[in-house]
TORLUMFI-351122 format. One record per residue (C-alpha): x negated, y, z negated; residue number from 1. Coordinates in steps of 0.05 Angstrom, whole numbers, plus 5000, padded with zeros to 4 digits. Each point is the difference from the previous one (the first is absolute). Example, Ala and Ser with C-alpha at 12.3 -4.5 7.8 and 13.67 -1.06 7.14 Angstrom:
<<4754,4910,4844>,1>,
<<4973,5069,5013>,2>,
This chain:
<<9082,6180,4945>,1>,
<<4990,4975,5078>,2>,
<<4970,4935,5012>,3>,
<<4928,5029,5003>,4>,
<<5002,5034,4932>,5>,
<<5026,4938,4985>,6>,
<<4934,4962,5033>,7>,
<<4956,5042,4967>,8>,
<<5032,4980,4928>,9>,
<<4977,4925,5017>,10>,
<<4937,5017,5036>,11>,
<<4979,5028,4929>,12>,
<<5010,4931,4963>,13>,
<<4967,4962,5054>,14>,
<<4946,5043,5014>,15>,
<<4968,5010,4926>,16>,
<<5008,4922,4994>,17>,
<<4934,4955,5022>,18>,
<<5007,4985,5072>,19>,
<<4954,4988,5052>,20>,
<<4997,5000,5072>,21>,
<<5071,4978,5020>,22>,
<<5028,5043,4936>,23>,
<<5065,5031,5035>,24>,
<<5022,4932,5033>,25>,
<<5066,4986,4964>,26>,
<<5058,4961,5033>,27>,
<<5066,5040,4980>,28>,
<<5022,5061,5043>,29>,
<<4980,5057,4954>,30>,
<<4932,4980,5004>,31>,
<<4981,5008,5068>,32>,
<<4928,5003,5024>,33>,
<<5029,5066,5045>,34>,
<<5026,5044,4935>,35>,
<<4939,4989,4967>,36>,
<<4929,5016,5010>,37>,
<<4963,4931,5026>,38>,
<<4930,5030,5015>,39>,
<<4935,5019,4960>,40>,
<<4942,5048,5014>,41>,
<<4957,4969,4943>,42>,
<<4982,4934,5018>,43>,
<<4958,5013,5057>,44>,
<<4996,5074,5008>,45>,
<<5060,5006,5053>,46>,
<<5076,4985,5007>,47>,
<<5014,4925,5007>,48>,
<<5052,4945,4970>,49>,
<<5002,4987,4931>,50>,
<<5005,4936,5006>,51>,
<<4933,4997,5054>,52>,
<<4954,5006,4934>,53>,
<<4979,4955,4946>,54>,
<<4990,5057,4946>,55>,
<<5038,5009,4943>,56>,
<<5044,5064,5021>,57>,
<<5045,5042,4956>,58>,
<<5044,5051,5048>,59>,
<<5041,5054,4962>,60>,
<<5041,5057,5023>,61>,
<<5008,5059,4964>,62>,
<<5063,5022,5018>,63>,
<<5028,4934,4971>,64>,
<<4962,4995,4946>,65>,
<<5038,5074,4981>,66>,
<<5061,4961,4995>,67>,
<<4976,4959,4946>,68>,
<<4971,5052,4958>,69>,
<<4924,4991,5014>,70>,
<<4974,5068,5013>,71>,
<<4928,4994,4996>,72>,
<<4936,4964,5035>,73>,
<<4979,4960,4930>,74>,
<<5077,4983,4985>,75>,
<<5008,4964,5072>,76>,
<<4936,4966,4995>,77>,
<<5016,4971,4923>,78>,
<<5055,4962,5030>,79>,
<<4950,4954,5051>,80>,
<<4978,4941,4976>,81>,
<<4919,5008,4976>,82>,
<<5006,5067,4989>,83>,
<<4981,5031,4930>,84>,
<<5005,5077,4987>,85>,
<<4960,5012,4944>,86>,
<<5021,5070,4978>,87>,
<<4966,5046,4945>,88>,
<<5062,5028,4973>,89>,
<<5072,5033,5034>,90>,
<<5012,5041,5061>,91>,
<<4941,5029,5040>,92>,
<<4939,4972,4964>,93>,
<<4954,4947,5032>,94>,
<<5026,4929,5023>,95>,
<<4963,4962,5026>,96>,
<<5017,4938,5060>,97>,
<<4982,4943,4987>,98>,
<<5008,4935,5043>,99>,
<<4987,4924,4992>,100>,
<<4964,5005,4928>,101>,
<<4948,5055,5028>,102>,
<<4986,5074,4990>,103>,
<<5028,5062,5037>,104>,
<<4939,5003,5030>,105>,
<<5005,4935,5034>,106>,
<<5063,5040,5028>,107>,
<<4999,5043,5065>,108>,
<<5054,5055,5014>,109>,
<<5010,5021,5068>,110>,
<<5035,5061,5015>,111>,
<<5026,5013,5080>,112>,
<<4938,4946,5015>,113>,
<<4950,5039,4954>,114>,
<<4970,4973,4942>,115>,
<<5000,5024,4931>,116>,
<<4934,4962,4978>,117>,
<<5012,5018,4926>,118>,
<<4926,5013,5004>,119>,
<<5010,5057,4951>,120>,
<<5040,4951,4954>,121>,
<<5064,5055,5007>,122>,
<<5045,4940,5038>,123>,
<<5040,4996,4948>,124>,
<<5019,5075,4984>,125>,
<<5025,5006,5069>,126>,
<<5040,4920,4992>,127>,
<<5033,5034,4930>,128>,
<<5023,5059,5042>,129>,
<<5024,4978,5061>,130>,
<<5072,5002,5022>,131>,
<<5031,4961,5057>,132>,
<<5018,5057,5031>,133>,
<<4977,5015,5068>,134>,
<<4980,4929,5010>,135>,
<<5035,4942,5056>,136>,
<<4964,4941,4976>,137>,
<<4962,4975,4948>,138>,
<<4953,4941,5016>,139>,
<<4958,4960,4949>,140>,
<<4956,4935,5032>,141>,
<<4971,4961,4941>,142>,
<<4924,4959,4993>,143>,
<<4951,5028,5036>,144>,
<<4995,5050,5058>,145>,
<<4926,5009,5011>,146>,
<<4999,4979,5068>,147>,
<<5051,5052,5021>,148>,
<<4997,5056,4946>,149>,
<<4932,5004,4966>,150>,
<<4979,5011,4930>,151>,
<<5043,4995,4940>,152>,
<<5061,4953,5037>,153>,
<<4976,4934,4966>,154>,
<<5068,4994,4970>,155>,
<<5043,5034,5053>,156>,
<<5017,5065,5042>,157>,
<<5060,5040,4979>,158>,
<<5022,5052,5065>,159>,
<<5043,5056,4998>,160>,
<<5031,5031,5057>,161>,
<<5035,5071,5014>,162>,
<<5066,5012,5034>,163>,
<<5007,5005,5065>,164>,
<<5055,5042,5029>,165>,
<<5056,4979,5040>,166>,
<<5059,5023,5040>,167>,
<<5057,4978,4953>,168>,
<<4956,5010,4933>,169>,
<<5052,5030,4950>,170>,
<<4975,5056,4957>,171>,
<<4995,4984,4916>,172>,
<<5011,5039,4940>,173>,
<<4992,4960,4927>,174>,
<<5001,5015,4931>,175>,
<<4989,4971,4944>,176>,
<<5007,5009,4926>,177>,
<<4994,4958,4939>,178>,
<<4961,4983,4929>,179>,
<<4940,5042,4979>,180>,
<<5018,5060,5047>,181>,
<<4989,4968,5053>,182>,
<<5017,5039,5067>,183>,
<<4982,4976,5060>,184>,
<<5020,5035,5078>,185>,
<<4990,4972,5071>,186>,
<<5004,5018,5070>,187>,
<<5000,4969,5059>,188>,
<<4999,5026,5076>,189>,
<<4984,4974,5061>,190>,
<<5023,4995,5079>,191>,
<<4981,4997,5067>,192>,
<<4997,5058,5051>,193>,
<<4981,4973,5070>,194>,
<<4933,4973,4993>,195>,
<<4986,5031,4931>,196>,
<<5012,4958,4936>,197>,
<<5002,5029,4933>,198>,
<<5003,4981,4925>,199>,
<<4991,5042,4939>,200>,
<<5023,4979,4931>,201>,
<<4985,5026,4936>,202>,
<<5002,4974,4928>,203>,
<<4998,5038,4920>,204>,
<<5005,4969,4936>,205>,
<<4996,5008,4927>,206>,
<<5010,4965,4938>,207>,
<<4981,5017,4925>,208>,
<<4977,4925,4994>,209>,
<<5022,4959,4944>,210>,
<<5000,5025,4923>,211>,
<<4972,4965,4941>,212>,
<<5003,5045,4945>,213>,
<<4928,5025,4978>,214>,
<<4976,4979,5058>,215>,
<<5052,5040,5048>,216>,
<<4966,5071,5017>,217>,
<<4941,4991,4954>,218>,
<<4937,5034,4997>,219>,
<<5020,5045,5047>,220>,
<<5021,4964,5062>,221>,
<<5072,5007,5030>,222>,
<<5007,4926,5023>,223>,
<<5020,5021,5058>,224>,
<<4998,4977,5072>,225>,
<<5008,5046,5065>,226>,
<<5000,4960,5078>,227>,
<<4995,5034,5067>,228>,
<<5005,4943,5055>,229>,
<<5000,5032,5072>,230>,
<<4992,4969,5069>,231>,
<<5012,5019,5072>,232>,
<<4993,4961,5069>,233>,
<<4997,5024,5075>,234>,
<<4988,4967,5061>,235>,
<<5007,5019,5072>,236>,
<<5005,4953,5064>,237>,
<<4948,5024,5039>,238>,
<<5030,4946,5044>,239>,
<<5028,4937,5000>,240>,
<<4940,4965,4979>,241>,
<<4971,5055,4956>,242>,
<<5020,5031,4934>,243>,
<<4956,5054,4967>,244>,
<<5017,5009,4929>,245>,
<<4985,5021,4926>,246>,
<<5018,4983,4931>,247>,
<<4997,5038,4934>,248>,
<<5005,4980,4923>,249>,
<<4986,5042,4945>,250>,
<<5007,4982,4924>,251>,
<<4997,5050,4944>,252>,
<<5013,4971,4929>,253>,
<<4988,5028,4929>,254>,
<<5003,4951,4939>,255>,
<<4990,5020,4930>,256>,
<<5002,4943,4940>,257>,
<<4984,5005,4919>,258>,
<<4977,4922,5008>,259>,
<<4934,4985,5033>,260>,
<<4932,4993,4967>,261>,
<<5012,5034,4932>,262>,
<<5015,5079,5022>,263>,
<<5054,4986,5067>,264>,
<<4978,5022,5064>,265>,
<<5029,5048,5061>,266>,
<<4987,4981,5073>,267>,
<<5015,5040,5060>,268>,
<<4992,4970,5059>,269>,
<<4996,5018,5082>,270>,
<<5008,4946,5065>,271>,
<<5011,5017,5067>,272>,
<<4979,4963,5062>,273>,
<<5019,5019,5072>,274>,
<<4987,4963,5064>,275>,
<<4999,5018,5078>,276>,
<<5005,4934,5044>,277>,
<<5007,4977,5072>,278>,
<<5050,4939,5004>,279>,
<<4980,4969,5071>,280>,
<<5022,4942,5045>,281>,
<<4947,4995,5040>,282>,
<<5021,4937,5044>,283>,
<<5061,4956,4998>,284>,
<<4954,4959,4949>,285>,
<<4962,5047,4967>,286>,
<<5016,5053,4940>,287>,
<<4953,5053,4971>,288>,
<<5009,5047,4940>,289>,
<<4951,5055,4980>,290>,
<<5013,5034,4933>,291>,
<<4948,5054,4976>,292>,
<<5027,5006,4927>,293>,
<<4977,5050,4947>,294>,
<<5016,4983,4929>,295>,
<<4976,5045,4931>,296>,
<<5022,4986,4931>,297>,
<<4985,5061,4939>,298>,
<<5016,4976,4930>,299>,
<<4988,5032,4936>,300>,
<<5002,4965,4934>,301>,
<<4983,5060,4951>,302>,
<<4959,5017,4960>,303>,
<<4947,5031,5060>,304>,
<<5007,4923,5033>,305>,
<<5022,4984,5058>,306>,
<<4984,4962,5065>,307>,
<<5004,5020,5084>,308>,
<<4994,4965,5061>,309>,
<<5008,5011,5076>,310>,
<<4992,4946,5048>,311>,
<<5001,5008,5088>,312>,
<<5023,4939,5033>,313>,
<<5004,4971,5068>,314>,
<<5041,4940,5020>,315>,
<<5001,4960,5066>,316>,
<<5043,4936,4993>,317>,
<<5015,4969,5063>,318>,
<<5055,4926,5020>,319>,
<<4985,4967,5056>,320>,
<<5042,4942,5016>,321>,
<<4957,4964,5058>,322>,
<<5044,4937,5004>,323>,
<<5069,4976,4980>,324>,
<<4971,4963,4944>,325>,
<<4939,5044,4977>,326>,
<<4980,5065,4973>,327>,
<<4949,5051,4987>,328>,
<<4997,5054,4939>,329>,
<<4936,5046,5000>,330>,
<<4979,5055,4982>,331>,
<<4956,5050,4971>,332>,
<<5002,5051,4934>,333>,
<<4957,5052,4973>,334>,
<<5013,5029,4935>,335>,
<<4957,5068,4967>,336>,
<<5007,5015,4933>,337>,
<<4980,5051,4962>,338>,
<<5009,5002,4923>,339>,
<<4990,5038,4929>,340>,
<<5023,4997,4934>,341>,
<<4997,4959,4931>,342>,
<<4930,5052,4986>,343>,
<<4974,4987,5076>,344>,
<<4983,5079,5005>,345>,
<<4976,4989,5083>,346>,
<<5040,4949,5019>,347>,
<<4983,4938,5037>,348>,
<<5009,4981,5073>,349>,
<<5021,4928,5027>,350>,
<<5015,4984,5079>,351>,
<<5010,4921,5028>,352>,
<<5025,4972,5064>,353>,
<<5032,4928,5017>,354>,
<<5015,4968,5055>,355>,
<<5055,4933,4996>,356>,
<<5018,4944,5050>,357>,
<<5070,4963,4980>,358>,
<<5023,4940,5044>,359>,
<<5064,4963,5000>,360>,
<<5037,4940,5043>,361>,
<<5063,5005,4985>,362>,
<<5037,4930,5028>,363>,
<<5079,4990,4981>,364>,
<<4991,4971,4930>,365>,
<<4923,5009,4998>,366>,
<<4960,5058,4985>,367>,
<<4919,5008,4993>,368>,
<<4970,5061,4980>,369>,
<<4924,5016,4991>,370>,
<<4963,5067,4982>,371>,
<<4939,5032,4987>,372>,
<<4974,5071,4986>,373>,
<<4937,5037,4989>,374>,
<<4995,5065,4955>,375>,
<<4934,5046,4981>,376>,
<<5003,5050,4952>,377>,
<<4948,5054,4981>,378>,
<<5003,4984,4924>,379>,
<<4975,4930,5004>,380>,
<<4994,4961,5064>,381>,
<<5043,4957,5044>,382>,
<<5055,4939,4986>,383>,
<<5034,4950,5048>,384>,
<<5061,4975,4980>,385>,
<<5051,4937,5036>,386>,
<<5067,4968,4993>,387>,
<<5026,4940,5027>,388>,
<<5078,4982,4998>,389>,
<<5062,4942,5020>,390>,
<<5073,5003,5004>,391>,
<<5032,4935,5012>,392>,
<<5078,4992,5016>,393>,
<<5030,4942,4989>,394>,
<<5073,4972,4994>,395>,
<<5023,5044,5052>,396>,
<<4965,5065,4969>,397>,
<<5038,4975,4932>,398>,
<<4930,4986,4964>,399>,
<<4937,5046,5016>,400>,
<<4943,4984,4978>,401>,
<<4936,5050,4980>,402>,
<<4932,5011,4989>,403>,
<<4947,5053,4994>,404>,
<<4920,5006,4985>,405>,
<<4976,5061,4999>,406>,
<<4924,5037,4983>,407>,
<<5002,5071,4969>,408>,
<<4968,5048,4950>,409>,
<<5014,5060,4962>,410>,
<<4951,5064,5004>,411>,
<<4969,5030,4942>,412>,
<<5054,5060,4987>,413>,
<<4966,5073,5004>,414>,
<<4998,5012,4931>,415>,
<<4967,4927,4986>,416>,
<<4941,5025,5051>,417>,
<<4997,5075,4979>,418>,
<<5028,5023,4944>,419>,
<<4946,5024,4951>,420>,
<<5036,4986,4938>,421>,
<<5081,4980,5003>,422>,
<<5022,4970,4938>,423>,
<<4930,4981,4976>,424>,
<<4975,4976,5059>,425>,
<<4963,5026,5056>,426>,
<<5004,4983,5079>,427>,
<<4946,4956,5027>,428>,
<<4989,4995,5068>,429>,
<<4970,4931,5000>,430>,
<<5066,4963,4982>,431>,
<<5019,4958,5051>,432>,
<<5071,4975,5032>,433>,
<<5033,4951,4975>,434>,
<<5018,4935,5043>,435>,
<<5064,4955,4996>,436>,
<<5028,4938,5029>,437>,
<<5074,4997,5004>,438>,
<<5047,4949,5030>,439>,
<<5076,4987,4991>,440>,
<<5043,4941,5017>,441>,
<<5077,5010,5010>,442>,
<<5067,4962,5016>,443>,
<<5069,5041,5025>,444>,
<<5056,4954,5002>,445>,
<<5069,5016,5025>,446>,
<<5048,4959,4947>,447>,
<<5066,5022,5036>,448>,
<<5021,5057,5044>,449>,
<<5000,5044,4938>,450>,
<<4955,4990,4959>,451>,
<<4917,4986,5009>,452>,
<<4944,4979,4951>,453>,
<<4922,5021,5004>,454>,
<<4942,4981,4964>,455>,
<<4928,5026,5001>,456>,
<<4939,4977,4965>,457>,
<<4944,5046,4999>,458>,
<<4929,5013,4979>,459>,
<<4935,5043,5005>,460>,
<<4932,4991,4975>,461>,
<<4966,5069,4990>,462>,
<<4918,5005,4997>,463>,
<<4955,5053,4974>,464>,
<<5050,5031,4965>,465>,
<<4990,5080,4987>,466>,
<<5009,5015,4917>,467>,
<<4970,5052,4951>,468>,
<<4938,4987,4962>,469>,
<<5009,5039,4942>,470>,
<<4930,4982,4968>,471>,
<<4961,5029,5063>,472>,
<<5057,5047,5014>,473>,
<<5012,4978,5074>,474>,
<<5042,4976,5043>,475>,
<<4965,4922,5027>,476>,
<<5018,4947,5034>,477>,
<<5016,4932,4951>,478>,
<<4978,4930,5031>,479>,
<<5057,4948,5001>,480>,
<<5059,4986,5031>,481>,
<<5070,5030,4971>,482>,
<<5065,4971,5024>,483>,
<<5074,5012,5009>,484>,
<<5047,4953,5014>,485>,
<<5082,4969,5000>,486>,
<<5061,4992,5035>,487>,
<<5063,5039,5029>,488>,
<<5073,4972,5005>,489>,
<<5054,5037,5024>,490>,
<<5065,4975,5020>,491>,
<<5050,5056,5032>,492>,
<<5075,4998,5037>,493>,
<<5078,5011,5003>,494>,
<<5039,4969,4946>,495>,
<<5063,5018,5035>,496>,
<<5005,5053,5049>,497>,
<<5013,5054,4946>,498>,
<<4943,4981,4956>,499>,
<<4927,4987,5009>,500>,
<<4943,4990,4964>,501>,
<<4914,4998,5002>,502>,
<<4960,4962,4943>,503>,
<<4925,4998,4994>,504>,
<<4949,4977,4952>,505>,
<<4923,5005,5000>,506>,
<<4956,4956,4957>,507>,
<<4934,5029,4986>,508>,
<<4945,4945,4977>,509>,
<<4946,5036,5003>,510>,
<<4997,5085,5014>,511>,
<<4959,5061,4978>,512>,
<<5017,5047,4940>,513>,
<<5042,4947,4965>,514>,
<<5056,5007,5052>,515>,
<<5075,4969,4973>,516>,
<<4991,4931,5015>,517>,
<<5081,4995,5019>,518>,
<<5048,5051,5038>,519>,
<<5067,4983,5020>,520>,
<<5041,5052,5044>,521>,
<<5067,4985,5010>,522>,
<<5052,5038,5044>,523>,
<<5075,4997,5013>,524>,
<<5052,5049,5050>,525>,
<<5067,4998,5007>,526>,
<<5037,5031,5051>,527>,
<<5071,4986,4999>,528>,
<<5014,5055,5056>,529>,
<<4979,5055,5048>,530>,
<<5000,5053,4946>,531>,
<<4974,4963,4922>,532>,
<<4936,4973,4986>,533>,
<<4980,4973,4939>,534>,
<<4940,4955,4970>,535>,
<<4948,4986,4947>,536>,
<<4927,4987,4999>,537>,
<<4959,4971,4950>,538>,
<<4915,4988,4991>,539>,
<<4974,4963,4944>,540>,
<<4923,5007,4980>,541>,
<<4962,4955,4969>,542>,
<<4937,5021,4941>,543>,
<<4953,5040,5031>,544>,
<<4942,5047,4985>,545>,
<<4978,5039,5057>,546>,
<<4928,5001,4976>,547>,
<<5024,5039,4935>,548>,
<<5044,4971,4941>,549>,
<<5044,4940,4994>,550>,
<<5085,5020,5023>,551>,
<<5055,4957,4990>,552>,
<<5036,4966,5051>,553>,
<<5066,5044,5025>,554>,
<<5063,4998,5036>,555>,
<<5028,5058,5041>,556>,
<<5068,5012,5031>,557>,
<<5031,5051,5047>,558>,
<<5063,5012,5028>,559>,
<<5008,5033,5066>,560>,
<<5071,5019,5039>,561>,
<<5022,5045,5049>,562>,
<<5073,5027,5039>,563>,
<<5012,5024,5064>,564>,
<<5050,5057,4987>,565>,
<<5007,5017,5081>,566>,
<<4952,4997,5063>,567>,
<<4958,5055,4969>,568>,
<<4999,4990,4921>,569>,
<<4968,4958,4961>,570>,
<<4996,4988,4927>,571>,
<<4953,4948,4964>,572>,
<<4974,4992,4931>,573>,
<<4952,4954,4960>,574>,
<<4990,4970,4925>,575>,
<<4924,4996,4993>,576>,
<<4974,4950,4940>,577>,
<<5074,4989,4991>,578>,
<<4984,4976,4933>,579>,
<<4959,5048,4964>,580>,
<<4937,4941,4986>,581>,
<<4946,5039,4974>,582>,
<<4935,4981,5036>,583>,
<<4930,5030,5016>,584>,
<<4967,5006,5067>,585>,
<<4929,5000,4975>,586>,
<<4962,4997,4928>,587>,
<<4933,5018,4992>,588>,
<<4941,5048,4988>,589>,
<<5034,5028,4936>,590>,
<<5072,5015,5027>,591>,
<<5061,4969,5019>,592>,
<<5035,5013,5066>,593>,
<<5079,4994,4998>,594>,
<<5048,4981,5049>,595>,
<<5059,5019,5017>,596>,
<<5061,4986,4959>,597>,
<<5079,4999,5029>,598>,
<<5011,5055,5058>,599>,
<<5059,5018,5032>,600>,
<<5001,5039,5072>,601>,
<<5053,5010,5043>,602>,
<<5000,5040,5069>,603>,
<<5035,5021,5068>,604>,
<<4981,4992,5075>,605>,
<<5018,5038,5055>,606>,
<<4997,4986,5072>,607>,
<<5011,5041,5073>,608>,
């Protein structure tokens, strides 16, 4: 393996470890700020330093996180500090993100820059089925984004963004195979031809699921899962200052399970978004991007149920750097939406527009940011939200110090405002947002050349929370003030140049839906050459309830290694749940959801 396979190995470890603006600063030569990727597009809407922001960023790579045997979108996430997946059984069925104690509607997903608002609560059917494939960079920015992103970011923004093309891209074939029948095959082409760039890859999977006896292909259902993950890029320079481009996703997934609310349930399920943009550099100090985006999702549960939306976009995000020391994000979105479903026979219709104002002075070891941003939506009114944020340096950049405030809410979902009767209760189009104060306060210290220590405390007060009266029926607002709240640690480096390690642990003191009040994610590689890779991971959960019935605490581990036969071949295999623990992901409503138990998957690579 050449030295930037090699890179990528490490850039894995350190980038699904906590660290924050100067993440990829490390003093030994593998580690170089020029082999790996020192920039983010999250922070502020547009490319700048890590290290020029006082968020808490997580950066992960895709392509490196492949090495370690983390395939999908929820897997990468679970190892980040403050992240909880809380999952409703095995492959392909809902799981939902959630960050910092909150809900995964606190959570915003942004795919190629356009948001998937979870407004028809279906977030976390396309999280469950999501492969890394097709994707360069995976972005998450916890506490709250308001200012810059809207409704639904109180506890963070997660980004995903396609492939783009380039002139020494190397064409992929994998497959892999393994426990339950799994299968899974991938693709991968891309390349340059003059001033054409193009990227298509393509990803299908299947697995039987897990088997526990009468409940393994009861009642009818197969227990089966089926994943189509697809993506393609192009972009031409009109001229040196000019790209016009478009993306593609698509996500096809069919899940069948015997557990689930007494009789098992069957959900098929259709994403695709594409976008057309105009990348611009209008002036030496100022960028432009307009993105008109169209996203629709289709799922069927069964059973005559079954949910649709559409929603038209237009972005306009614009950087204008009008000093050495200060900066400008703005901007302007409008979003229409169109929806039916959950016994909606005509539908309902939403449209809103915002407009946002970021500033920053960015000094050598001092950073200021402020923001503020205005949205108005048919369905119930208008909402201002701001953010104010430090980063500190001290020690010669050793220490950094960190701190955020931030104003959001979270928007009654579709089905909350118009849904005549979902689950025993109806849509009413008098429930108001809810509001939240956030703010974090964080330390990064380098302890040596190798090895660096971060802690985090967090928390958010929500108002006017949105719940389910059952006695009138309705969905209502509930006066009060609900809060979520704890700390982050990681600590993350190079034991010796061959091995290298990441360990993280969240502390929840206060959360919604009975969240595990401890998680501890550990992580070790060792590399003792160009050509073997070996390591270990290992999450403990705490008690938890996830708004259902009480689950013991748990301990997971996975095994993960991989050889580099020649230039061109690669083979790689993983242990998941290494030690058989039985476990449950959810109990409740009548029915108990199993996880996993000890899987074993092995696989080759090509490359041309």
């Amino acid at each position: 393996m050449n030295q930037i396979k090699r890179s990528a190995v490490i850039t894995a470890l350190i980038s699904t470890s906590l660290y924050t603006t100067n993440a990829f600063a490390h003093g030994d030569d593998k580690h170089t700020i020029e082999e790996l990727d020192s920039t983010t597009a999250i922070a502020r809407r547009a490319n700048q330093l890590i290290e020029s922001t006082g968020s808490t960023i997580y950066s992960m790579e895709p392509d490196a996180l492949r090495s370690i045997g983390i395939l999908n979108l929820t897997d990468a996430l679970e190892q980040l500090p403050g992240v909880i997946i809380a999952s409703s059984g095995q492959q392909g069925v809902r799981q939902a993100i959630r960050l910092r104690g909150l809900r995964s509607g606190d959570v915003q997903l942004r795919i190629d820059g356009i948001r998937l608002s979870n407004r028809l609560a279906n977030q976390s059917i396309f999280s469950a089925n999501t492969a890394l494939n097709g994707l360069s960079k995976i972005e998450l920015i916890q506490g709250g984004q308001a200012a810059l992103y809207g409704g639904g970011s109180t506890a963070g923004v997660i980004s995903l963004t396609t492939k783009r093309g380039t002139s020494d891209m190397k064409n992929r074939f994998s497959l892999e195979a393994g426990s339950f029948n799994s299968l899974s095959l991938e693709t991968e082409r891309g390349g340059r031809w003059k001033k054409l760039s193009y990227y298509l890859s393509s990803k299908y999977s299947t697995t039987d699921n897990d088997t526990f006896g009468d409940n393994s292909e009861a009642r009818g259902f197969d227990n089966d899962s089926i994943n189509q993950n697809n993506a393609l890029r192009l972009g031409y320079d009109l001229r040196d200052d000019l790209e016009l481009g478009l993306t593609f996703r698509s996500n096809r997934s069919e899940t069948e399970t015997p557990q689930g609310f007494s009789s098992g349930s069957r959900v098929e399920s259709d994403f695709y978004l594409g976008t057309i943009y105009a990348d611009y550099q209008v002036t030496d100090k100022l960028h432009s991007k307009l993105t008109f985006s169209y996203l629709t999702e289709d799922t069927d549960f069964g059973g005559g149920s079954g949910a649709n939306y559409d929603q038209f976009g237009i972005v306009l995000e614009n950087a204008y750097q009008y000093s050495g020391t200060s900066s400008l994000n703005f901007g302007i979105e409008y979003e229409n939406q169109d929806y039916s479903g959950y016994g909606t026979p005509n539908g309902q219709k939403d449209h809103y527009s915002a407009i946002y104002l970021n500033h920053a002075y960015d000094l050598q070891n001092l950073t200021v940011e402020t923001g503020i941003r205005h949205e108005n939506y048919q369905s119930f009114g208008s909402h201002t939200s701001w953010k104010a944020g430090l980063r500190y340096d001290l020690n010669d950049k050793k220490t950094e110090l960190r701190a955020n405030i931030a104003t959001g809410f979270k928007t009654p979902n579709l089905i909350q405002l118009f849904s005549p009767l979902a689950f025993g209760l109806a849509g009413n189009p008098d429930v108001n947002p809810e509001t939240s104060l956030s703010w974090d306060l964080g330390v990064d210290h380098q302890l040596t050349d190798k090895h660096k220590a971060s802690v985090t405390f967090f928390q958010a007060d929500l108002d006017d929370g949105i719940t389910g009266d059952r006695d009138l029926a309705l969905y209502v607002n509930t006066p009060g003030k609900s809060t979520a709240s704890g700390i982050e640690t990681a600590l993350n480096g190079d034991i010796t140049d061959e091995i290298s390690y990441k360990l993280n642990y969240t502390w929840l003191d206060q959360s919604f839906n009975d969240q595990p009040q401890q998680q501890t994610n550990a992580q070790v590689v060792f590399k003792p050459n160009d050509k073997l890779q070996l390591g270990f991971g290992a999450q403990y959960l705490d008690l938890r309830k996830y708004g259902g019935d009480q689950l013991g605490d748990v301990f997971l581990v996975r095994l993960f290694g991989s050889y580099q036969i020649s230039d061109h071949v690669q083979l790689h295999g993983r242990i998941e749940n290494l030690t058989d623990t039985e476990y449950s992901q959810f109990s409740g409503f009548g029915s108990d959801f199993p996880a996993r138990r000890l899987g074993v998957h092995a696989g080759v690579t090509l490359e041309w």
